[in-house]
N, C-alpha and C positions, 0 to 999 in steps of 0.2 A: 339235837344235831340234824340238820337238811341233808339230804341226802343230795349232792351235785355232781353225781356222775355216774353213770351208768355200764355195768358188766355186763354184754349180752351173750355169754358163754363163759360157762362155768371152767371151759378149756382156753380162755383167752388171757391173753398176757400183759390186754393194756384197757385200762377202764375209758370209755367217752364222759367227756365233762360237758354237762348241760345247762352250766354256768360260768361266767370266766373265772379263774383260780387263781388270786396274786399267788407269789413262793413266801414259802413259809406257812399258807393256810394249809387246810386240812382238804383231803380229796374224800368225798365220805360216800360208799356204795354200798349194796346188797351180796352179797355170795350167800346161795343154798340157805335165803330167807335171816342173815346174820348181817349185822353191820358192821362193813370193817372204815379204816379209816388210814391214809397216808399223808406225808406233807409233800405239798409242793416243792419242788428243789427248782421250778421254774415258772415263770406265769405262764399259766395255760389258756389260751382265748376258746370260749364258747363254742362247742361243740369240735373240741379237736382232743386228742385223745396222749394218754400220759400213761407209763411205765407201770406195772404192779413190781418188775421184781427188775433185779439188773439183767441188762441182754445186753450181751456178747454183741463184735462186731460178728456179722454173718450169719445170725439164726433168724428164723422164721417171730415174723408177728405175727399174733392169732387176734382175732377180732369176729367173732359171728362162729367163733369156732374154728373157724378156717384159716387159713394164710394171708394175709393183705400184701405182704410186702416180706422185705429183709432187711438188716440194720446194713449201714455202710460205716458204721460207727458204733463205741458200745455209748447203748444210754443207761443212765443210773434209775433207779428205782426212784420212782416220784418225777421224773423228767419229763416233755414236755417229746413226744412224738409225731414228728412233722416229715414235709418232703426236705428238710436239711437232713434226714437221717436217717431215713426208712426209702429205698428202690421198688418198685412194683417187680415182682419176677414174673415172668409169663408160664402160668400154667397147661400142661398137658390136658384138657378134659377128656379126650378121645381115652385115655387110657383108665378114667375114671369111669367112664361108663360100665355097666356090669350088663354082662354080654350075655 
């Protein structure tokens, strides 16, 4: 099995796919050196990123570890995460900094 997507945080909540994904195939990535593997619930195009678990409308996506964005909508596990459904929220940095 090829490996067609990629997790770059072990805290993140949506795998990038480094290949397009019709629905119904298989999303196949690395976590903590293991292969895991999802299906499609939607075609995914090349390099855009799709669900690991279900999210709520209104929780954070993590991606690099970090926040990207928020749902404006719940998407399902294996869905196809785009600007139909994901908001950028503006972050505070100033208060991140350690002083």
């Amino acid at each position: 099995m090829n490996i067609n997507a990629l997790l770059m945080d072990e805290r993140d909540n949506v795998v990038t796919c480094v290949a397009a994904v019709s629905k119904g195939s298989q999303i196949v990535y690395q976590k903590a050196g293991e292969v895991y593997t999802l299906t499609a619930e939607d075609d995914i195009p090349y390099c855009h990123k799709a669900a690991l678990e279900d999210l709520p409308q209104g929780v954070e996506v993590r991606k690099y570890g970090e926040m990207i964005g928020q749902t404006t909508a719940p998407i399902a596990k294996g869905c196809w995460v785009s600007h139909e459904n994901i908001i950028s929220v503006p972050r505070n940095y100033e208060s991140e900094f350690i002083h």
